[in-house]
N, C-alpha and C positions, 0 to 999 in steps of 0.2 A: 505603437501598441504591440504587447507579445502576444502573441500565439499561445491559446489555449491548449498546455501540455494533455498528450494523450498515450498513454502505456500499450506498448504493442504485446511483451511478453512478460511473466511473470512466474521467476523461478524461486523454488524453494531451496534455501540452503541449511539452514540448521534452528533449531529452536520457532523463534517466530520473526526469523529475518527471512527477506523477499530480495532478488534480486530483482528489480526492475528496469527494463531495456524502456526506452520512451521514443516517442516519431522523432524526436529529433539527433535520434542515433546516442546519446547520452544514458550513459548503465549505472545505476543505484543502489547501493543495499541499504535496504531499511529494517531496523528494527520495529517491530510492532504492538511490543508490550507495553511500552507509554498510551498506547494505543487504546487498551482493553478496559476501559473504566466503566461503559454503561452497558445497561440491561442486554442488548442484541451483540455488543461486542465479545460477552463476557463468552461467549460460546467461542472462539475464537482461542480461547487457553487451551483447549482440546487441539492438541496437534494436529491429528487426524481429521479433523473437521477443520483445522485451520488450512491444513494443506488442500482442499478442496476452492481455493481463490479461484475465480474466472475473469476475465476480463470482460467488462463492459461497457458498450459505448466509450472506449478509453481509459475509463474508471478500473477500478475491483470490486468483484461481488462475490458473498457468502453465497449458500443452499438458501439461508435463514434470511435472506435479504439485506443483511448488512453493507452497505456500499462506502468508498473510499474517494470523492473524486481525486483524479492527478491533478488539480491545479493545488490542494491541500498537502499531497505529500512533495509535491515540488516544492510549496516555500517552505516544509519541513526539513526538504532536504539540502536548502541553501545556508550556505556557512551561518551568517546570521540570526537562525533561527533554528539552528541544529540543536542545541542546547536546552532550548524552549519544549521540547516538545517530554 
């Protein structure tokens, strides 16, 4: 069974890409404009308020409550389904 990924830190690099470092020492960049299609997300095109991510419980979370679990942008971020998203 694997291990329920959990994001330790979460940096900003440019536009609405995130670097993200995970518990198991593994570093990410994500794009997050595929991302932004519904209602709570849509806050999230605001740079400035997108750059406001926290970590939660392993996860990501908005001000707005928006949350991301890390087991979603894990399989987003596996070759397979990089494409998909």
């Amino acid at each position: 069974m694997r291990a329920v990924p959990k994001i330790v830190e979460a940096q900003y690099l440019r536009d609405h890409v995130l670097r993200l470092q995970f518990a198991d020492g593994s570093i990410e960049d994500f794009d997050f404009e595929s991302m932004m299609h519904g209602k709570m997300s849509s806050a999230l095109r605001d740079l400035e308020f997108f750059k406001q991510v926290r970590i939660e419980s392993g996860g990501l979370e908005w001000p707005n409550g928006y949350d991301i679990c890390p087991t979603l942008l894990r399989y987003h971020l596996e070759p397979a389904h990089a494409e998909a998203v």
